[in-house]
C-alpha positions as CSV (number, residue, x, y, z in Angstrom):
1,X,-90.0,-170.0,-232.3
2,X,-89.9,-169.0,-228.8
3,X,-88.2,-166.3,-227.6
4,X,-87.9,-165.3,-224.1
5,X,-90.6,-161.8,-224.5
6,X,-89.7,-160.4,-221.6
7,X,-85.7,-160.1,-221.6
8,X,-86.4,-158.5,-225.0
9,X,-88.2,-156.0,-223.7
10,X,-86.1,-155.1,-220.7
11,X,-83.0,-155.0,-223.2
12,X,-84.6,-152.9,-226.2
13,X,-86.6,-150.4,-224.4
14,X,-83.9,-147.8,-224.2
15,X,-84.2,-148.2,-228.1
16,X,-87.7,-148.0,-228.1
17,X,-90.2,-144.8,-229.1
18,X,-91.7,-142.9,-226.5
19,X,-95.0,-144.8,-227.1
20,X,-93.8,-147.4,-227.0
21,X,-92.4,-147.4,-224.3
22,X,-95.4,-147.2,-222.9
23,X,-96.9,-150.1,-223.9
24,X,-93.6,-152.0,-222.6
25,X,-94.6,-150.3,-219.2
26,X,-98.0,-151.2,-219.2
27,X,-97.1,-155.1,-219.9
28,X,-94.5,-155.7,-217.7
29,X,-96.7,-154.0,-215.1
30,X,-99.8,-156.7,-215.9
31,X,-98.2,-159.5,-217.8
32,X,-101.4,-161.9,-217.4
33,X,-103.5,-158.6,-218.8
34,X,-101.5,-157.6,-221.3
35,X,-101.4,-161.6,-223.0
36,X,-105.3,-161.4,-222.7
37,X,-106.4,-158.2,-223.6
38,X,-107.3,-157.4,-227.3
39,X,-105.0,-154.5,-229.4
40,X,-108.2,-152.1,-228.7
41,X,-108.0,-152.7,-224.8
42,X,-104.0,-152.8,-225.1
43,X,-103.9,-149.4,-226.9
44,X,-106.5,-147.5,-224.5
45,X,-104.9,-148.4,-221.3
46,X,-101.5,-147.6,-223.4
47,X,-102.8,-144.5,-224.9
48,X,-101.8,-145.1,-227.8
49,X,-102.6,-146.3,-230.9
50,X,-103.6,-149.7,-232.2
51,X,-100.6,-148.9,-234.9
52,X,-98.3,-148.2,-232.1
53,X,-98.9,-151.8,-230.8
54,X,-98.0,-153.6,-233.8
55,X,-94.9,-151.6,-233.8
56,X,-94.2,-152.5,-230.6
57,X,-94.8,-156.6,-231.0
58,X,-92.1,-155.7,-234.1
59,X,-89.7,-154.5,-232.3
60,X,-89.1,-156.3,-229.6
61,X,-88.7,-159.5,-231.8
62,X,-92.5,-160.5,-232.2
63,X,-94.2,-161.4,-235.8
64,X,-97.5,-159.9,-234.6
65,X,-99.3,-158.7,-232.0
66,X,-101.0,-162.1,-231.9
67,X,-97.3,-164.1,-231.3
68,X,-96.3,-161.1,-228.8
69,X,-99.5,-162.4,-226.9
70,X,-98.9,-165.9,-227.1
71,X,-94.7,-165.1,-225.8
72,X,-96.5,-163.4,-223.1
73,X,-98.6,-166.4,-222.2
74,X,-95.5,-169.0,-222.2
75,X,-93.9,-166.5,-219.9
76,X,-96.3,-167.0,-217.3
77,X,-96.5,-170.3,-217.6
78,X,-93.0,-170.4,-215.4
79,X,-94.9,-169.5,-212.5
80,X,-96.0,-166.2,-211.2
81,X,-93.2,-166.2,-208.5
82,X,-90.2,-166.3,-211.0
83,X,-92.1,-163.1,-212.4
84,X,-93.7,-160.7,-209.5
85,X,-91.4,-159.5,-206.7
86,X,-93.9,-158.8,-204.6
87,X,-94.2,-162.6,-203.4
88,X,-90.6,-162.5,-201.8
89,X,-92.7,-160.3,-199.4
90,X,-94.8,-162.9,-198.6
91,X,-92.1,-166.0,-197.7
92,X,-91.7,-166.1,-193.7
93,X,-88.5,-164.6,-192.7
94,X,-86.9,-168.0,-191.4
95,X,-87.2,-169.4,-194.8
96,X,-84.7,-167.4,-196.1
97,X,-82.3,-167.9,-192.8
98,X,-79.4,-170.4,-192.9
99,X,-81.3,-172.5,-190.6
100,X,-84.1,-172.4,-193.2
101,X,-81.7,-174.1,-195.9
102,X,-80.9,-176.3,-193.7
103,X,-84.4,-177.3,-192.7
104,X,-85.7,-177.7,-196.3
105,X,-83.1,-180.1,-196.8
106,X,-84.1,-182.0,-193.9
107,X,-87.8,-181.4,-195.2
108,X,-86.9,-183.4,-198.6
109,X,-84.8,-186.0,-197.4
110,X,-87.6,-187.0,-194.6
111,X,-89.8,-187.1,-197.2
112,X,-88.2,-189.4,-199.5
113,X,-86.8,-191.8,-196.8
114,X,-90.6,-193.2,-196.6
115,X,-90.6,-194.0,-199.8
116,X,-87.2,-196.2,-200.4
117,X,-88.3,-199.8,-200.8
118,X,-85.7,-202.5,-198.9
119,X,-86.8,-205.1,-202.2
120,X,-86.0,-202.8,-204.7
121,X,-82.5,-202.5,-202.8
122,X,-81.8,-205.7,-203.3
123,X,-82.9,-206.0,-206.6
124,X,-80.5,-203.1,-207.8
125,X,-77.8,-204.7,-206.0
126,X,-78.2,-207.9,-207.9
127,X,-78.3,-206.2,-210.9
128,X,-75.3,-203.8,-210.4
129,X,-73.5,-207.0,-209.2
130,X,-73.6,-208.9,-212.2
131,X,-73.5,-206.7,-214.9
132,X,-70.5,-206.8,-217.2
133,X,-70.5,-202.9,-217.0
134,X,-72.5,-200.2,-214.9
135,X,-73.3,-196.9,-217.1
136,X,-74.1,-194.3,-214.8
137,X,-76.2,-191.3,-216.6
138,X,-77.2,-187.8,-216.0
139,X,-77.6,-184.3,-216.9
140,X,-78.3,-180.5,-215.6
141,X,-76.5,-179.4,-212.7
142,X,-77.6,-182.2,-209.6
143,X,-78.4,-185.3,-212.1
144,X,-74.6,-185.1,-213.5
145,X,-73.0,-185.0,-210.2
146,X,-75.1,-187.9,-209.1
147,X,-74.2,-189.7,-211.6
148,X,-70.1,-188.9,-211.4
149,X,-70.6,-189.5,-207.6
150,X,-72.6,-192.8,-208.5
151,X,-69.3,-193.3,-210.2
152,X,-67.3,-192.2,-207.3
153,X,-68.9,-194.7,-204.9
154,X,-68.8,-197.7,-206.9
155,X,-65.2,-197.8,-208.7
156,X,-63.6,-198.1,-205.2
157,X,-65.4,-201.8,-204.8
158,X,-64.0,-202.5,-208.2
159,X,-66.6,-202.4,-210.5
160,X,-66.3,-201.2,-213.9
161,X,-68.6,-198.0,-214.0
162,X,-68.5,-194.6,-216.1
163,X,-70.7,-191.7,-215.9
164,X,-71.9,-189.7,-218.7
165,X,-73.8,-186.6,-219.2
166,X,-73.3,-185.5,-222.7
167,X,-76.8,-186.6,-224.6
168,X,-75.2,-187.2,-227.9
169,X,-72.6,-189.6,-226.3
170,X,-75.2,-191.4,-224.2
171,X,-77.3,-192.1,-227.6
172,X,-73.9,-193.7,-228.4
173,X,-73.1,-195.7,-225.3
174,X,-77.0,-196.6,-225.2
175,X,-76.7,-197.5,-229.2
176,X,-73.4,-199.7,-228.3
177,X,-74.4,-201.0,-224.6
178,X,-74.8,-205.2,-224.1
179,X,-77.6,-207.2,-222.6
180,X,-75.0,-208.0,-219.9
181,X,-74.8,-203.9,-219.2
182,X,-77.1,-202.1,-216.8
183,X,-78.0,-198.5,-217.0
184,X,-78.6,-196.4,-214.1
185,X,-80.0,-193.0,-215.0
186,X,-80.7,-189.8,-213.3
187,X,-82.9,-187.4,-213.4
188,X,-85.2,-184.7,-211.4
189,X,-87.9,-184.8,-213.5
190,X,-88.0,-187.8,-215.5
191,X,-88.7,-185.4,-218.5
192,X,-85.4,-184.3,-220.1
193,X,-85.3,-185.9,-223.7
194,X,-82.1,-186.7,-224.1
195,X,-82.4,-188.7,-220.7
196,X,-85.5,-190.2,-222.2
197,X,-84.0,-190.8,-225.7
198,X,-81.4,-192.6,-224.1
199,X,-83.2,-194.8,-222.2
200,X,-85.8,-195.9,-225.2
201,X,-82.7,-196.5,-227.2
202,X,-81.2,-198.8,-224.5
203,X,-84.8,-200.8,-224.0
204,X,-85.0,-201.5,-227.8
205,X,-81.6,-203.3,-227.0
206,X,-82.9,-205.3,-224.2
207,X,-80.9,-203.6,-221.5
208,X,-81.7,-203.0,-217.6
209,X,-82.1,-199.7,-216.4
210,X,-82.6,-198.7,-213.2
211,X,-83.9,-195.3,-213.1
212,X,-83.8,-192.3,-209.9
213,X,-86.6,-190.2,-211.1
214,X,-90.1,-188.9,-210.1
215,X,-92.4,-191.8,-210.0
216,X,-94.6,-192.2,-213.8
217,X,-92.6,-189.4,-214.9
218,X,-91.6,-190.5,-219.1
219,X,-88.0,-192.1,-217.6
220,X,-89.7,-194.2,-214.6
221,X,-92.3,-195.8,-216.6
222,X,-89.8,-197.0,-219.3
223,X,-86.9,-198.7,-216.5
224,X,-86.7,-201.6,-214.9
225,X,-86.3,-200.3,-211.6
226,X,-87.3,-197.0,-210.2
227,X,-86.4,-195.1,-206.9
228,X,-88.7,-192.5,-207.1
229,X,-88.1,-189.1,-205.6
230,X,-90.0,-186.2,-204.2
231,X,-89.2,-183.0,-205.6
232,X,-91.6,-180.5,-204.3
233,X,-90.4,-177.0,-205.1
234,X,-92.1,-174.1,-203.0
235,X,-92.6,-170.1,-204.1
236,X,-89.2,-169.3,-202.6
237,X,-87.2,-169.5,-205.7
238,X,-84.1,-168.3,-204.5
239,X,-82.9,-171.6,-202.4
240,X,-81.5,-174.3,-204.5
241,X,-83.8,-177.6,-205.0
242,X,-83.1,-180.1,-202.6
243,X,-83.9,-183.0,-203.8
244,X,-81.2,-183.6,-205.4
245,X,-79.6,-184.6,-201.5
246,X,-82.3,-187.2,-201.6
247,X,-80.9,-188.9,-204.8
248,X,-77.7,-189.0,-203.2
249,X,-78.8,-190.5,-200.5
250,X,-80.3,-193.3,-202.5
251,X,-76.9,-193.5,-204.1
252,X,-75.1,-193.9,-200.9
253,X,-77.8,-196.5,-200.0
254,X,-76.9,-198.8,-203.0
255,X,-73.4,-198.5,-202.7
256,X,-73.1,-199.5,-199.0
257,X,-76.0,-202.1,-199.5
258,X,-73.6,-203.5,-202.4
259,X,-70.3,-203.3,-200.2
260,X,-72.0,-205.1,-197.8
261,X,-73.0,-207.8,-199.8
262,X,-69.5,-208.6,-201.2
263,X,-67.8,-207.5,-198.0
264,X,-64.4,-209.4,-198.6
265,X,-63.9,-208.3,-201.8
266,X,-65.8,-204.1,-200.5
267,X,-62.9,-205.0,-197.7
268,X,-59.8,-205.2,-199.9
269,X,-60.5,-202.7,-202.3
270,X,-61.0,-199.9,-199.7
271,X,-57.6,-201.4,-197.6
272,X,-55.7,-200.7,-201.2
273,X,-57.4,-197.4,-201.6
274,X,-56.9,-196.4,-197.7
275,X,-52.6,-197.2,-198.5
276,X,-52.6,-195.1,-201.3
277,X,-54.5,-192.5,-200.1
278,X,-52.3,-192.6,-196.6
279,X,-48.8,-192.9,-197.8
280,X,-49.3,-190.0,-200.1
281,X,-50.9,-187.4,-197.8
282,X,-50.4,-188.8,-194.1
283,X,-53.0,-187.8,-191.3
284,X,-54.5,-189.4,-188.9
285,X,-56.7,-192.8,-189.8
286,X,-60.3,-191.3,-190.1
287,X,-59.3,-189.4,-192.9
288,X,-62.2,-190.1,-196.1
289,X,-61.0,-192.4,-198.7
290,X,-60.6,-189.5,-200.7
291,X,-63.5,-187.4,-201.0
């Protein structure tokens, strides 16, 4: 089982021996070392004993020394920069400005405009047109409020659209879905299983997915239609990722593309919505049809 090595540490060493806590020194001042070095090497540079070790590996939650080495190892697999404070040293100061945010944004969605394909447009508007039902998936923090905002977008030209981000419920709606259906789904990386799951579950039933995912990531190769993003993250962990403003934009490219092609009927249902919205909260007429 994994186990995340190096918050054990940091919360047990109070409880730790004196020798130990040495060894918990030593590690967390060389992880890449310390999950490569042998118990000798660890318990010379330690001082301590090769005893002492095993004790240590024991009591911060580890079988052996051999599974406190392997922990180690899968910690640094995150990346380097999620680990070693000195990097923040190295990130030029206007990264970490306000302008910088806003930059990195502009960075990602310049990126990803070059790659949105006018065919593929139309083809997702044809298929969102006529499907009995649009099932608007996603999960983590950006890919479930893409998909409620896919929601968002398309209710108010009257189609009949729900978003889901529980992956037990999606197996459901996937399990239940028709041929006349169409899935949209949404995801960062392509990779979360449940997303995948879902989708292999709604091919076996013949259904169309259109997928918003990182090009011949598991999710893209198994839709019908991908809009691939770009999601390059740099060593500056602190800013949010931003590409999660390019799948919006995608988003907000379908939906106008598809209000546009059905104009009278876009045109009616956004008059209703603009009278509701008015006569209960007033304002002047630019205000946003409720957003």
């Amino acid at each position: 089982m994994n186990i995340d090595i190096l918050a054990q540490i940091s919360e047990r060493f109070n409880a730790l021996r004196d020798a130990e806590k040495k060894v918990a020194t030593l590690i967390i001042k060389d992880i890449k070392n310390a999950s490569q070095a042998s118990i000798t090497q660890l318990a010379i540079e330690a001082s301590v004993s090769e005893a002492t070790i095993t004790r240590f590996a024991k009591a911060v939650g580890c079988k052996n020394v051999r599974d406190l080495k392997m922990q180690l190892g899968q910690s640094l697999a995150v990346g380097q920069r999620f680990i070693d404070e000195s990097s923040d040293q190295d990130e030029p100061q206007d990264e970490k400005d306000i302008q910088g945010v806003y930059e990195s944004i502009k960075h990602s969605m310049d990126l990803n405009r070059k790659i949105i394909n006018n065919d593929d447009i139309q083809l997702a508007v044809n298929l969102l047109h006529n499907a009995r039902q649009i099932i608007s998936i996603g999960m983590g923090g950006g890919s479930t409020m893409i998909s409620q905002e896919f929601q968002n977008r398309l209710f108010r030209l009257g189609y009949a659209i729900t978003s889901y981000n529980d992956g037990l419920l999606t197996r459901m709606v996937a399990s239940t879905a028709d041929r006349n259906d169409v899935f949209i789904i949404i995801s960062a990386t392509g990779l979360t299983p449940e997303i995948v799951e879902t989708a292999l579950i709604a091919q076996q039933y013949g259904i169309k997915i259109i997928s918003i995912a990182p090009e011949n990531s598991p999710l893209a190769k198994m839709s019908d239609l991908t809009f691939p993003i770009i999601n390059k993250e740099n060593d500056f962990i602190y800013r949010p990722s931003t590409c999660r403003y390019a799948m919006l934009a995608i988003v907000d490219v379908i939906s106008m593309k598809l209000a546009i092609a059905h104009k009278r009927r876009s045109r009616e249902r956004l008059r209703r919505l603009k009278l509701a919205l008015d006569v209960h909260r007033g304002g002047d007429n630019r205000q946003p049809l409720g957003d």
